[in-house]
C-alpha positions in Angstrom: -278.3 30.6 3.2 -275.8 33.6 2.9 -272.0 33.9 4.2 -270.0 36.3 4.4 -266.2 35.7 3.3 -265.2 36.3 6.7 -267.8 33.9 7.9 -267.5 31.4 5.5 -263.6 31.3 6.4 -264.7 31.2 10.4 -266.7 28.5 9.7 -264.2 26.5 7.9 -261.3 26.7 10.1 -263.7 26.4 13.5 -264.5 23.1 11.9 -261.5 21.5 10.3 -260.7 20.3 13.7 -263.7 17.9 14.2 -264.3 16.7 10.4 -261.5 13.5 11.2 -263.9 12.5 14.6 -267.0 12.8 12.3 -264.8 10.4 9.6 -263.9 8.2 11.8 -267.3 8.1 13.2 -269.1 7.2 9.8 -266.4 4.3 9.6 -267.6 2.8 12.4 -264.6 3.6 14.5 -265.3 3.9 18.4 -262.6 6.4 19.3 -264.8 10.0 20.9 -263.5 13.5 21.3 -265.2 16.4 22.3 -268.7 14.2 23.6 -271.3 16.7 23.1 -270.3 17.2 19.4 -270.0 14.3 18.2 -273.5 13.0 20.1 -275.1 15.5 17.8 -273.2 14.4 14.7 -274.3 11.5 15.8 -277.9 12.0 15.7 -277.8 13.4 12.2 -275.8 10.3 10.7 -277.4 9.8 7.6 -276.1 6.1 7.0 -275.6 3.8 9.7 -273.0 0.6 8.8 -275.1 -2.3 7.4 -274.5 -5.8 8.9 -271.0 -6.9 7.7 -270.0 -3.8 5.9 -266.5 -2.0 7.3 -267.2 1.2 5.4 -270.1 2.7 3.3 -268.6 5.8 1.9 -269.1 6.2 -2.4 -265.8 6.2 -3.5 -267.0 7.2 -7.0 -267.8 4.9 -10.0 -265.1 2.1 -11.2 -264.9 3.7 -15.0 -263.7 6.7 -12.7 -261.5 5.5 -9.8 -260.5 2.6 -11.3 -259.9 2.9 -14.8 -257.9 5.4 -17.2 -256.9 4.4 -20.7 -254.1 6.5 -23.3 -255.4 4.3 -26.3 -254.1 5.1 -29.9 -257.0 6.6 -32.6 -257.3 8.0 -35.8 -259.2 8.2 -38.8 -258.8 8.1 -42.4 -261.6 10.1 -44.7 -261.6 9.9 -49.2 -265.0 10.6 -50.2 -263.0 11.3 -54.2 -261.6 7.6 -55.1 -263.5 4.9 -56.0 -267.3 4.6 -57.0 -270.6 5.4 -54.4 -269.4 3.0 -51.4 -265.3 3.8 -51.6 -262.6 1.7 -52.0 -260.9 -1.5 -49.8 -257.9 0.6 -49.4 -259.0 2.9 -47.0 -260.0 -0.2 -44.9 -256.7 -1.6 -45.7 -254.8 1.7 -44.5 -257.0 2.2 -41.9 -255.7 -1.5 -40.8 -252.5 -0.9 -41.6 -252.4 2.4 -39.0 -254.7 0.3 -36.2 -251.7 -2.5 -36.1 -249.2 0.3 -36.0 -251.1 1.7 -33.1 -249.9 -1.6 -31.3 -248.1 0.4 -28.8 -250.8 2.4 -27.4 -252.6 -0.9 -26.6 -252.2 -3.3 -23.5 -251.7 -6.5 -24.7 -253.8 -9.8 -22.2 -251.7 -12.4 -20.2 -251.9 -14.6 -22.7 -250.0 -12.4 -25.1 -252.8 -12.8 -27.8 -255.7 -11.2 -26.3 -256.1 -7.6 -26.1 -257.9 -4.8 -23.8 -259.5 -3.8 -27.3 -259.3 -2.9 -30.8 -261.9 -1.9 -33.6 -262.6 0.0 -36.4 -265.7 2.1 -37.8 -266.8 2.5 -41.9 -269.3 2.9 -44.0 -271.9 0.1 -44.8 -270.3 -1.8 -46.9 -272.9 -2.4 -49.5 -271.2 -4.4 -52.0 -270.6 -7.1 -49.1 -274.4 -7.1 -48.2 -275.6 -7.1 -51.8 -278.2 -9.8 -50.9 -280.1 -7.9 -48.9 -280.1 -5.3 -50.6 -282.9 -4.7 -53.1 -284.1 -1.6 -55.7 -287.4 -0.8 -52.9 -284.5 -1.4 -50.1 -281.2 -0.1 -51.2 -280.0 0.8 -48.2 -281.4 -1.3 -45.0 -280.8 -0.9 -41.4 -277.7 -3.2 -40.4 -277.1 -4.3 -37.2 -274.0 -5.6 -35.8 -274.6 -7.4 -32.9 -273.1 -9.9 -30.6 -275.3 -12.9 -29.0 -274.7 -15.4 -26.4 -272.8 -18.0 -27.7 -275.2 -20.5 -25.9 -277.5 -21.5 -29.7 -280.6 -21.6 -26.9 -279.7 -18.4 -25.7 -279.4 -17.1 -28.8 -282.6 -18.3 -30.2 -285.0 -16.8 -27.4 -282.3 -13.7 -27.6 -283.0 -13.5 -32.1 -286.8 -14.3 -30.9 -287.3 -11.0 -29.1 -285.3 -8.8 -31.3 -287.4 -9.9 -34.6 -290.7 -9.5 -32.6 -289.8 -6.1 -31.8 -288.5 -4.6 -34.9 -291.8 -6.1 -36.4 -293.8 -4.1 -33.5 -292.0 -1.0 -34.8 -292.9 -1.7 -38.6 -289.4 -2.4 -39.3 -290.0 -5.6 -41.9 -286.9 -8.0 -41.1 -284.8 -9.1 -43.9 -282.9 -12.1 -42.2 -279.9 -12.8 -40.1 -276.2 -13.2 -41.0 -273.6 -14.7 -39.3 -270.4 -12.8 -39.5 -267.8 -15.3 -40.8 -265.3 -15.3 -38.2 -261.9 -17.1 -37.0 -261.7 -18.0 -33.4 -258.4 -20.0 -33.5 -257.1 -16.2 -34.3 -258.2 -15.1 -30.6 -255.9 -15.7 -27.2 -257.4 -17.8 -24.7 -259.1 -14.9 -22.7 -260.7 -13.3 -25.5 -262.1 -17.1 -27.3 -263.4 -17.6 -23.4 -265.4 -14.7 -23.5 -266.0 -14.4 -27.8 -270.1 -13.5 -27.9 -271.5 -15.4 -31.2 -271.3 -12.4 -34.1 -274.2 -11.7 -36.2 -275.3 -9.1 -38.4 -279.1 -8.5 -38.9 -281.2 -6.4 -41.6 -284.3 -4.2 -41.3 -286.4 -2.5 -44.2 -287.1 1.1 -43.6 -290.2 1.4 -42.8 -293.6 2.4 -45.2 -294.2 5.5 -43.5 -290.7 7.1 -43.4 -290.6 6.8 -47.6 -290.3 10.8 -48.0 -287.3 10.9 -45.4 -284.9 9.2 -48.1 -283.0 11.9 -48.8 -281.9 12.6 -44.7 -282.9 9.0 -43.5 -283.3 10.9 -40.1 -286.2 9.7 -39.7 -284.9 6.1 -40.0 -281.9 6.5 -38.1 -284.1 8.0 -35.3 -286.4 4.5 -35.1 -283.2 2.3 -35.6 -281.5 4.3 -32.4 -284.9 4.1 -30.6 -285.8 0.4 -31.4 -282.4 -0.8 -30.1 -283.1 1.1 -27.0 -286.2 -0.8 -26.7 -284.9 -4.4 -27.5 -282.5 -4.3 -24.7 -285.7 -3.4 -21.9 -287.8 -6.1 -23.8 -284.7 -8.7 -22.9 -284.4 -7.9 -19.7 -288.1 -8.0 -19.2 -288.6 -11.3 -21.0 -285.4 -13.0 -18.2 -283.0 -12.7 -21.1 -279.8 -11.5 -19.4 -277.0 -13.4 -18.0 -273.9 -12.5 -16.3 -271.9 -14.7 -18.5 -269.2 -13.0 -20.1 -270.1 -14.8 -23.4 -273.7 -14.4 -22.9 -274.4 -10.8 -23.0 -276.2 -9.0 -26.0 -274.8 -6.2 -27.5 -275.4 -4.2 -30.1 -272.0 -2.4 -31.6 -274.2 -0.8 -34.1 -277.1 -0.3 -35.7 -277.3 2.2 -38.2 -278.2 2.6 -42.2 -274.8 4.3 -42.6 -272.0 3.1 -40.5 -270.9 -0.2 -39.1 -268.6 -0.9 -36.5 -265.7 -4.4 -35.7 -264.3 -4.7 -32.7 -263.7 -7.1 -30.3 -260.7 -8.2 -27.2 -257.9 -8.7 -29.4 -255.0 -6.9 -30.6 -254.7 -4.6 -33.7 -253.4 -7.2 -36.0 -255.7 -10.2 -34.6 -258.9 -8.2 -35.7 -258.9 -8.7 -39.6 -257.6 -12.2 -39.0 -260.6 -12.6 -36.5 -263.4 -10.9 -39.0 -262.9 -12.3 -42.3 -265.4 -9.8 -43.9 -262.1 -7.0 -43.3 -260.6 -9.5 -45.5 -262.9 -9.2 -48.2 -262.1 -7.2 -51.6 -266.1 -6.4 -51.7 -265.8 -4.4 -47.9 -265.1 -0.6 -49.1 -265.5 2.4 -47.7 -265.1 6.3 -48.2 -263.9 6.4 -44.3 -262.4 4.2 -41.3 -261.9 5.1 -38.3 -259.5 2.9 -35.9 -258.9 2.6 -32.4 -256.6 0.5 -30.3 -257.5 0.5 -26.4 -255.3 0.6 -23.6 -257.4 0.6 -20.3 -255.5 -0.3 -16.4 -257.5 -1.1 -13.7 -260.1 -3.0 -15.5 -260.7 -6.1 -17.2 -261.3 -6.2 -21.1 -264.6 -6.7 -22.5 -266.0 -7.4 -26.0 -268.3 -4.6 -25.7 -265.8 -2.2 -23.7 -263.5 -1.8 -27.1 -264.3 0.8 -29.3 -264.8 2.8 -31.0 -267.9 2.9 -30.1 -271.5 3.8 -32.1 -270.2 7.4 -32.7 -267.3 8.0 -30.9 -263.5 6.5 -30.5 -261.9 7.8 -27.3 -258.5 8.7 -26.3 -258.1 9.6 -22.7 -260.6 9.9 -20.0 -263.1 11.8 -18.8 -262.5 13.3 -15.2 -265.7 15.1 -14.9 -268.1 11.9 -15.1 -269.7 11.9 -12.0 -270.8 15.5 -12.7 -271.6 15.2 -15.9 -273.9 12.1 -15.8 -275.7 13.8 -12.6 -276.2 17.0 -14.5 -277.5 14.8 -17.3 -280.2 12.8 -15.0 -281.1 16.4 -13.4 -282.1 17.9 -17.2 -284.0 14.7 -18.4 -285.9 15.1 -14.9 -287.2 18.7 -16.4 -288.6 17.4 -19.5 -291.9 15.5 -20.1 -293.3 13.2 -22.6 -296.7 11.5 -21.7 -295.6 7.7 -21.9 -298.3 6.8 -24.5 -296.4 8.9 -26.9 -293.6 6.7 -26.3 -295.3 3.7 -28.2 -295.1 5.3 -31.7 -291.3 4.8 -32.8 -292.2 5.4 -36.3 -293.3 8.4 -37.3 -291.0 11.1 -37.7 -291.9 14.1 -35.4 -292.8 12.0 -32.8 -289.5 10.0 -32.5 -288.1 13.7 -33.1 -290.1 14.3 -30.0 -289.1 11.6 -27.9 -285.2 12.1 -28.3 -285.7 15.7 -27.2 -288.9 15.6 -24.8 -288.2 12.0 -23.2 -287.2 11.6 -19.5 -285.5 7.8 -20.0 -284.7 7.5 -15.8 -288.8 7.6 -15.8 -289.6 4.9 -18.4 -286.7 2.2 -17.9 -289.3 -0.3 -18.7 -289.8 1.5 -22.3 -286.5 2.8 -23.6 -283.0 2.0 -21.9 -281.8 4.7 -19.5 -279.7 7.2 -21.4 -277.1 7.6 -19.0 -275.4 4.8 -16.0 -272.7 5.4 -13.6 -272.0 1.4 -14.2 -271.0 2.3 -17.9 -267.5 3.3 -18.8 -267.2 7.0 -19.2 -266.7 6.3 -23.0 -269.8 4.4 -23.6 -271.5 7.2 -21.4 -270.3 10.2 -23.6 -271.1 8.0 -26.7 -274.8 7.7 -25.5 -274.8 11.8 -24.7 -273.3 12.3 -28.0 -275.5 10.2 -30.1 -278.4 11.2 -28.7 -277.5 15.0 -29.8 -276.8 13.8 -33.3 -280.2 11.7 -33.7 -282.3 15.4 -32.4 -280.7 17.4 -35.3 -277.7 18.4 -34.0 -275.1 17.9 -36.4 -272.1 15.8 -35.3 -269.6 18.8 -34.8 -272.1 21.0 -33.5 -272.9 18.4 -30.5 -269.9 18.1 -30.2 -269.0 22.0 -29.8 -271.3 21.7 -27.1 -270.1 18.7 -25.1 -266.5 19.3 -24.9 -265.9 23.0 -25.6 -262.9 25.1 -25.8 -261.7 27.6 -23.9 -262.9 30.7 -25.3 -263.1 33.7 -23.3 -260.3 36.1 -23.9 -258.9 33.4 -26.6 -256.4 36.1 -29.1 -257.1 33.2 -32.3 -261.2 33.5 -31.7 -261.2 37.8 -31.4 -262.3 37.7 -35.2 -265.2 35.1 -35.2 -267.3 36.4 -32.2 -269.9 34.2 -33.7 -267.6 31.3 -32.2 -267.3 32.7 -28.4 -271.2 33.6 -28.7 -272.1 29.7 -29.4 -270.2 28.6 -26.7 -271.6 31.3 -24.2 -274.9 30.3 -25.3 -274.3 26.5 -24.8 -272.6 27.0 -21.2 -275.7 27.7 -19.8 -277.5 24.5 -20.9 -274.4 21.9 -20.9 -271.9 21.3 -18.5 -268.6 20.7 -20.4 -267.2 16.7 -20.5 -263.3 17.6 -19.6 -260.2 15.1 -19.9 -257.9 14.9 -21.3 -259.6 13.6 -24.2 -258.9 12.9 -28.0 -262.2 12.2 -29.7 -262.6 11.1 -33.8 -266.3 11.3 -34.8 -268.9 10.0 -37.3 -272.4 10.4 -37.6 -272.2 8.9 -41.2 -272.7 11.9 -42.5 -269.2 13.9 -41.5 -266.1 12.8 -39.7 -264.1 14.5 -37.7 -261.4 14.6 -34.3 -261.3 17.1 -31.9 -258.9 17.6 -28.9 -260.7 19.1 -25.4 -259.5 22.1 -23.6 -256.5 20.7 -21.9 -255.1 19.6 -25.2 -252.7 16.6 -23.5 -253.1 14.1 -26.3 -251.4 14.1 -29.2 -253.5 14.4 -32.6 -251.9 15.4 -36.4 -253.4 14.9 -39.3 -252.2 15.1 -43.1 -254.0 16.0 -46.3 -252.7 14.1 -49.5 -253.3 14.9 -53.6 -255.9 12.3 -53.7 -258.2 14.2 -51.7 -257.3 11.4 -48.7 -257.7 13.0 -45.3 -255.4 11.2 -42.7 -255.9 12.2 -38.4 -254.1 10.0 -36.1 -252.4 10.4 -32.5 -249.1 10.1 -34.1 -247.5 10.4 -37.2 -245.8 7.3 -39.1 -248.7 4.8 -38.8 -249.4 4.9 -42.6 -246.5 5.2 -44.5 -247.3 8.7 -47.1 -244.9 10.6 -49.3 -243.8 13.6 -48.9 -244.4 15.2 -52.2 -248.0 13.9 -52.0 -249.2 15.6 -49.0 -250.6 19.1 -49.5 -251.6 20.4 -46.1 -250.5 18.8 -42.6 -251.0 20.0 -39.3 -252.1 19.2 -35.1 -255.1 20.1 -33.2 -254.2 22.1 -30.5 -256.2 22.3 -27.2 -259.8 22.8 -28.1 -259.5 22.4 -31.9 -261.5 20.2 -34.1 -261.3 19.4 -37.8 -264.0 17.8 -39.9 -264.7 16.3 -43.1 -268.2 16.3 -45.1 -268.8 12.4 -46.5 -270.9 13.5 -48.8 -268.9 16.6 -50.4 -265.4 15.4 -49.4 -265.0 19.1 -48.1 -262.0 19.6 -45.5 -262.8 22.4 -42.8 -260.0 23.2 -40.4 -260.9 24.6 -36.5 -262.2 28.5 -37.4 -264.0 27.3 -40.8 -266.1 24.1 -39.0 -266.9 25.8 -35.8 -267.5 29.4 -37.7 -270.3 27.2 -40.2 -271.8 25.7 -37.1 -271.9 29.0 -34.8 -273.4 31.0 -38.0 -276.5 28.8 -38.3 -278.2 30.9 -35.4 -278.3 34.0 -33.5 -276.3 33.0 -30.5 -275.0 36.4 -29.8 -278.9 37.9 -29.8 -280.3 34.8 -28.0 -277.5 35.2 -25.1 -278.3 38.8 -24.5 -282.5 38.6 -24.7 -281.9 35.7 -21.7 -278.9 36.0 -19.9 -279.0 37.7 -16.4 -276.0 39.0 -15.1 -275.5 38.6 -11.5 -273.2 41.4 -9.3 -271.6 41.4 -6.3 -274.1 41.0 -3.2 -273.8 41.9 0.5 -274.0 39.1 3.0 -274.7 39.3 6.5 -271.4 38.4 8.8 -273.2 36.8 11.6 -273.0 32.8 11.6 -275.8 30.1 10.7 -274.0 26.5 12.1 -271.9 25.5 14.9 -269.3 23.0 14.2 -270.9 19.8 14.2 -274.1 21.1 11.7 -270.9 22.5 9.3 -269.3 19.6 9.9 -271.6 17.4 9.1 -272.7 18.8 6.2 -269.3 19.0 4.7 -268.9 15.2 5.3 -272.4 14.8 3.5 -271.1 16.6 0.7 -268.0 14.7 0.4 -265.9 17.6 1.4 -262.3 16.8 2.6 -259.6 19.0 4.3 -257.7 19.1 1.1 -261.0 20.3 -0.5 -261.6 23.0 2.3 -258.2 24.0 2.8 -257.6 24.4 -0.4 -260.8 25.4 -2.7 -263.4 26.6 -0.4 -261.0 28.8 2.2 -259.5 30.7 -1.0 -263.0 31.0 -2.6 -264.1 32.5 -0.1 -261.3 35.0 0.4 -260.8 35.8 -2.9 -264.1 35.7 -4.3 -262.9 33.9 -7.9 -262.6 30.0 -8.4 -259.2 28.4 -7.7 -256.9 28.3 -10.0 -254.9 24.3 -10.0 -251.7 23.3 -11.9 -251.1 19.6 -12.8 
């Protein structure tokens, strides 16, 4: 179909008139106007009002129209104090700035119980010395949370063990994570899932991939997938609010706390936090503030890789574009059994179509997750297929770049993101986002830059981000480099090397890796300005139906489409 502008325009003011009767009329309203158009809108209703219903129009998804959160985040990173698994007082800071962040969260009714806080650090080995051992240094831990229910809970630990044993992952035992409930508000000890921590032994086959543990990390991420279908198959799910299984982690390099409680109610709740053995080389804390919704355990965050400040307006698109690009890959579903060996889990994060196999590996992305947890799951995946953390990243939730004055001396930079443009669709906000793959950390801010983010760097090598300054008390004299993201920046830390890279240095490292610049002009096709014919394809009551299938309103045609189409360039909106 081709329209002229003039057409285009004719089209959209010829029908503007009848899109309220064909409203009203997919409302179930009886009220007619002009009879012979709406019979034919009419006859191409695509949904007819069930028995009951008043209205049967998709108003969008909850975490979309219903929820939007300014939580307080940040970070803390020293990969230079303390021996192989850090020190307890970057957990301590990292606590310290989490109950500072007090105001950024909402608090429950009971003035205890909180929308969400939590925190995310390195494994803290010298805690889990027991199961640790010289042929197992380093196991898988999972941080989980089971239905308080012990019957429940037993058939729940039942499934888990048999599948991590059907994936060669030799289980080391159960721990239950000493808690405090008398800490919790009466909403949040209502709802409390029983805490457990479980361990898994890498396995025999993945003993060359200790230097990366990829490989491992690739079979944890894709066993967990699969233990959540097995439940589901084997009538394990309830709608209980303290019954749900949930894995916050599970990973053989980060960990993450969290619950529905307040900033300061957290270490009093978790009484590892307390612990002088928990240490760290990094934390990072967030403190959730979310309207519209009710808390939930596994709503706080951060989540597995990600803690979130702000929202993502762009969901609906994104999760649809998401679903359309799995739909273009295929991975025969016999390969899908093997969640061991190396290239083939490397094969079935890049090559695996999840909305096809739902009774194999839990869907990748779900309109009924928040918009957090569906970024995470995006964003994670991208890290367990190679991507490094910043470099997914770059690619989810990239900067404005085209005529940008600070990039004109790192083409390399606008040639990654022109090459990544045409296979993702960018995640807007406004969104503040602090990152860990367990191998770097990191915050970056999106393109509309409207939350705050500042970060310090002190003598000790101590790297400190958070969305405002004051929540951990530092000394002047000691800090050596400060600074803010602005919109589109990202810093990043290196775990292993304790190397600090700033927005050009990160983003020029990850950009140089490939030929971007080559690769864009080898496959990009430029397309010019066409002629269009100026004669009209639909009357008003095709047009206008179509626009109501589409979801278009007046403001939408008014506004976007009757300027598009006289100006041939997008519309430009102010807040």
């Amino acid at each position: 179909m081709r329209l002229s502008s003039a057409a285009l325009i004719a089209v959209v003011t010829s029908s503007a008139s009848s899109y309220i009767s064909s409203f009203q009329l997919q409302h179930g309203l009886t009220q007619r106007r002009n009879g012979a158009a709406m019979e034919r809108v009419t006859s191409l209703q695509a949904f007819k009002l069930k028995e009951g219903e008043t209205k049967n129009m998709f108003e969008g998804p909850a975490p979309l129209v219903k929820e939007r959160d300014a939580c307080g985040v940040g970070f803390i990173a020293n990969t230079k104090s303390g021996e192989e698994f850090g020190t307890h007082k970057v957990l301590q800071q990292g606590l310290t700035a989490l109950d500072c962040m007090e105001h950024r969260g909402a608090c429950g009714g009971d003035g205890i119980s909180g929308d969400g806080a939590g925190i995310m650090t390195q494994i803290p080995w010298k805690l889990f010395s027991e199961y640790r051992s010289e042929n197992c240094p380093k196991p898988g831990v999972g941080m989980v949370f089971l239905p308080q229910q012990e019957d429940r809970r037993n058939s729940v630990k039942e499934v888990i063990e048999k599948v991590c044993e059907a994936n060669e992952l030799e289980f080391l035992g159960w721990r239950e994570v000493p808690v405090d409930p008398s800490a919790l508000g009466p909403q949040a000890r209502d709802a409390v899932p029983s805490m457990w921590q479980m361990f898994v032994k890498a396995p025999k086959r993945l003993d060359d991939d200790e230097e990366t543990r990829d490989g491992f990390e690739r079979t944890l991420y894709l066993v967990r997938r699969r233990i959540l279908v097995e439940l589901e198959k084997a009538g394990l799910k309830w709608e209980d609010a303290n019954s749900e299984t949930y894995f916050a982690s599970f990973s053989s390099a980060t960990i993450v706390y969290k619950g529905m409680v307040q900033g300061c109610v957290l270490p009093q709740f978790y009484k590892d936090l307390q612990d002088e053995d928990f240490t760290t080389k990094f934390v990072i804390y967030h403190r959730r503030f979310s309207t519209n919704t009710n808390p939930k355990w596994p709503l706080a965050q951060p989540m597995r890789v990600v803690g979130h400040n702000g929202e993502i307006n762009t969901l609906v698109g994104n999760v649809n574009w998401v679903k359309a690009r799995e739909k273009s890959k295929a991975l025969p579903e016999c390969e899908l059994e093997d969640l061991v060996d190396a290239e083939n889990t490397d094969n079935i994060v890049m090559m695996c179509n999840t909305q096809d196999v739902p009774n194999v590996l839990e869907p990748l992305v779900d309109l009924g997750r928040s918009d957090s947890a569906n970024l995470d799951a995006v964003f994670e995946l991208m890290t367990k297929s190679r991507h490094r953390a910043p470099c997914a990243l770059m690619s989810l939730v990239p900067t404005a770049y085209e005529n940008e004055p600070a990039l004109s001396n790192n083409p390399e930079i606008v040639d990654f993101y022109k090459f990544h443009g045409g296979l993702l669709e960018a995640w807007d906000g406004p969104a503040l986002l602090v990152y860990s793959d367990g191998k770097s950390i990191g915050a970056s801010l999106d393109r509309n830059g409207l939350r705050p983010a500042r970060y310090s760097i002190t003598s000790d090598g101590t790297v400190y981000m958070m969305s405002e300054t004051g929540v951990v008390d530092l000394e002047e004299s000691d800090i050596v480099q400060k600074g803010r993201l602005g919109p589109g920046q990202m810093i990043n830390v290196d775990l292993a090397t304790g190397e600090f890279k700033d927005n050009i240095a990160i983003k020029s490292e990850i950009a140089s890796r490939h030929p971007y610049g080559e690769w864009v002009k080898k496959g990009r096709k430029d397309v010019t300005k066409m002629t269009f014919a100026d004669d009209r394809l639909y009357d008003d009551a095709t047009t206008t139906f179509a626009q109501g299938t589409f979801g278009w309103g007046l403001e939408d045609i008014g506004m976007q489409i009757q300027d598009m189409a006289g100006s041939a360039k997008e519309t430009t909106y102010s807040m």
